[in-house]
NUNU-799536 format. One record per residue (C-alpha): residue in one letter; x, y, z; residue number from 0. Coordinates in steps of 0.001 Angstrom, whole numbers, plus 524288, in hexadecimal, padded with zeros to 5 digits. Layout:
BEGIN
ATOM rest px py pz nr
ATOM a X Y Z NUM
...
//
This chain:
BEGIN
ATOM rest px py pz nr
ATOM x C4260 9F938 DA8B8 0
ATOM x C4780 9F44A DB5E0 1
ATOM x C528D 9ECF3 DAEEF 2
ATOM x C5865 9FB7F DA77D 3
ATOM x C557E A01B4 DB5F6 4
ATOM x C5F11 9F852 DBA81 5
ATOM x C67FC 9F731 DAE4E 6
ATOM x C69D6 A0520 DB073 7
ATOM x C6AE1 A0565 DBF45 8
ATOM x C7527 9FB24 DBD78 9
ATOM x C7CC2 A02C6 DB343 10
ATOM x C7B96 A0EBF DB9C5 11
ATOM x C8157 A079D DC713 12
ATOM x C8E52 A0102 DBBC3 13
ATOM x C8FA2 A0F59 DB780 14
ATOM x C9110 A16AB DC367 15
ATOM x C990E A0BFF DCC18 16
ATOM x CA1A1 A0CA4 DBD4A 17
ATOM x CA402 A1BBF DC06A 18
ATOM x CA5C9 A1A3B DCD85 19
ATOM x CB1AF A0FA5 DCB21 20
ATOM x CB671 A1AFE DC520 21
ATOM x CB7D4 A2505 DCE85 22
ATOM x CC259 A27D5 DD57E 23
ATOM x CCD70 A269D DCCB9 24
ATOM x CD627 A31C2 DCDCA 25
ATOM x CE1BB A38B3 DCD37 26
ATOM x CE96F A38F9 DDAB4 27
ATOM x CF531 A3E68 DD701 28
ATOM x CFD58 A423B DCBDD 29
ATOM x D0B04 A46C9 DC7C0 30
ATOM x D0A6E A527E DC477 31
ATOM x CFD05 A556A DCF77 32
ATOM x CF374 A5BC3 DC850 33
ATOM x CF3CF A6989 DC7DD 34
ATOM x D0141 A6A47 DCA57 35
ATOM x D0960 A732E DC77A 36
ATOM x D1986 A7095 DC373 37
ATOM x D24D0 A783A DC47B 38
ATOM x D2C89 A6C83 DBAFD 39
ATOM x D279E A6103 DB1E9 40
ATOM x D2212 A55FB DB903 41
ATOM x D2AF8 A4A6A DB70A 42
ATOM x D1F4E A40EF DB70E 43
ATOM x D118E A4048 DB639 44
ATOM x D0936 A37AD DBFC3 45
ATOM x CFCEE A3548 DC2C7 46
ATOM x CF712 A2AB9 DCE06 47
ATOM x CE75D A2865 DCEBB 48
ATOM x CDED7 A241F DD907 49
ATOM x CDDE0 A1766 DD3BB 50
ATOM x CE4B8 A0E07 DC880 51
ATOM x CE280 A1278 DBCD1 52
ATOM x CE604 A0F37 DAC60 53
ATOM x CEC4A A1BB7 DA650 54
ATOM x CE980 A1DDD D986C 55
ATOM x CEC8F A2A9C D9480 56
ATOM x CF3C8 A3531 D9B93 57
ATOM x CF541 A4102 D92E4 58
ATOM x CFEAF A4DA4 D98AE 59
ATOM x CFB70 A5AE3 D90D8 60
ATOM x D0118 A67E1 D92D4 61
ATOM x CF860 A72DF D91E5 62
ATOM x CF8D0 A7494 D8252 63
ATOM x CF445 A65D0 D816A 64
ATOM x D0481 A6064 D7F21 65
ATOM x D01C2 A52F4 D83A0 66
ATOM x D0F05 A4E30 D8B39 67
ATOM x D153F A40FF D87FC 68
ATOM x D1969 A3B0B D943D 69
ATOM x D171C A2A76 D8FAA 70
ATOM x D0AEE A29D4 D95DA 71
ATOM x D06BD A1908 D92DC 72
ATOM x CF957 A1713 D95ED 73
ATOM x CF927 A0DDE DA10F 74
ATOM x CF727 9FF63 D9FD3 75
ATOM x CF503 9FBF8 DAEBE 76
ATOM x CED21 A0449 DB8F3 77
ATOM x CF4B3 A0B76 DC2EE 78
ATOM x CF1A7 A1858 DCCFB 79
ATOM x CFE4F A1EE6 DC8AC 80
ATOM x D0483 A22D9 DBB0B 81
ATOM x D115B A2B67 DB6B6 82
ATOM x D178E A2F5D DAE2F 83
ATOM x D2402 A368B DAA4D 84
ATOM x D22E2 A4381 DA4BF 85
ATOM x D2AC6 A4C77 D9A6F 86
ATOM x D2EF3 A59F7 D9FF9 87
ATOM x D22C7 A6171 D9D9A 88
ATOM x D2324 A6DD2 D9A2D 89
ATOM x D1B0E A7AAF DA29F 90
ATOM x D0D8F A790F DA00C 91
ATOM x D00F0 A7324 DA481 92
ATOM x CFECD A6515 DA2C5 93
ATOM x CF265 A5B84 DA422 94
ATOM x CF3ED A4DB6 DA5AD 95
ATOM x CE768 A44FE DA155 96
ATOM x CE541 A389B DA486 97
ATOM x CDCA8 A2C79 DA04A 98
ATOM x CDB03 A20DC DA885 99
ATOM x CD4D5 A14EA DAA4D 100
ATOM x CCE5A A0E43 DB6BD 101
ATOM x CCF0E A01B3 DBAFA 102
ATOM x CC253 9FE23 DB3D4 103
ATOM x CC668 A0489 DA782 104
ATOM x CBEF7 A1337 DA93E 105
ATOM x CC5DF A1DF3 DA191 106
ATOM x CCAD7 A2809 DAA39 107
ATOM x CD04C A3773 DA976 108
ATOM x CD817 A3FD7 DB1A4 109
ATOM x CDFE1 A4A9C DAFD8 110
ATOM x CE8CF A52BF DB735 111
ATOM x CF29D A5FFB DB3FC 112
ATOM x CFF01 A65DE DB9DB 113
ATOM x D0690 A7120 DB4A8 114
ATOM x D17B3 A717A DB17A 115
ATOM x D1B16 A8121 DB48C 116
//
């Protein structure tokens, strides 16, 4: 009985120091800022995190669900900043998704919108 007390005091201890690892990965800043609102098409789309990161899927959608084509490559090395070119984008409001990886391999999402007037 002692042993499971400590097999699960010992998981429990891997778990949470696991979660903690990874906290505080986030967006600082991104091209267009979240929120924002455009008088013109963004030329580019960026996006720089808090620490280094793999991208694996970035996925821009205009408010029927249009996914945009802008050569997004899912990222073979970790970096803190990505971007991208983007095609004039017609008025409308757009979401940008994003799946990551950290350093020890965790899945990760974040998204982030802007509107083109």
């Amino acid at each position: 009985m002692k042993t499971l007390i400590k097999s699960v005091a010992v998981l429990g201890l891997l778990f949470s120091s696991i979660a903690m690892a990874h906290e505080g990965i986030e967006i600082e800043s991104s091209v267009p800022a979240d929120n924002a609102m455009l008088m013109e098409s963004p030329s580019e789309l960026a996006v720089s995190f808090s620490k280094e990161v793999r991208l694996i899927k970035v996925v821009l959608k205009n408010q029927q669900g249009d996914e945009v084509d802008f050569d997004f490559t899912p990222s073979k090395e970790a970096a803190a900043h990505f971007s991208w070119s983007l095609p004039n984008l017609s008025p409308a409001h757009y979401q940008v998704k994003l799946i990551m990886l950290g350093a020890d391999g965790h899945k990760m999402k974040e998204s982030f919108s802007f509107m083109v007037h």
